[in-house]
C-alpha angles and dihedrals in degrees: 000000000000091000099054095046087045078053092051091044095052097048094051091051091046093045087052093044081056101046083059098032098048096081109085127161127031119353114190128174144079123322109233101171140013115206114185101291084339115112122197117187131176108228122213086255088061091246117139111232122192129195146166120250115189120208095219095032114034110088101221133185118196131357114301104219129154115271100042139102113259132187110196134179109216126176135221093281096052101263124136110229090192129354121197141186109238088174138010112212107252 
């Protein structure tokens, strides 16, 4: 019985890890909430795409706030390599 709900457990957690990981390459659109290191944007296409910024390895150019354009390379675990603002809300 422990070891199915560990399996359960596990797949959900690797199934998540892949919703925000799954994501790799270049992620552009509008920040709409900061969580922490945790970055959520709105694509163009409507699609909510979440990555992790981290404050000693992310390259980043410009202040992420909620609200601005952001470009962002993230790889294949859900980490930003570089984030930068393309457009401040006016």
């Amino acid at each position: 019985m422990k070891k199915r709900i560990i399996g359960i457990i596990a797949a959900v957690m690797m199934f998540t890890g892949i919703a925000i990981a799954g994501i790799p390459g270049n992620v552009t659109g509008e920040v709409t909430e900061i969580k922490g290191e945790m970055v959520t944007v709105k694509t163009s296409e409507g699609d909510m795409k979440t990555f992790h910024v981290d404050p000693k390895g992310t390259k980043k150019e410009g202040m992420i706030k909620i609200g601005v354009q952001v470009s962002a390379d993230v790889n294949d675990k859900g980490h930003a390599n570089w984030v930068k603002v393309v457009m401040n809300k006016k």
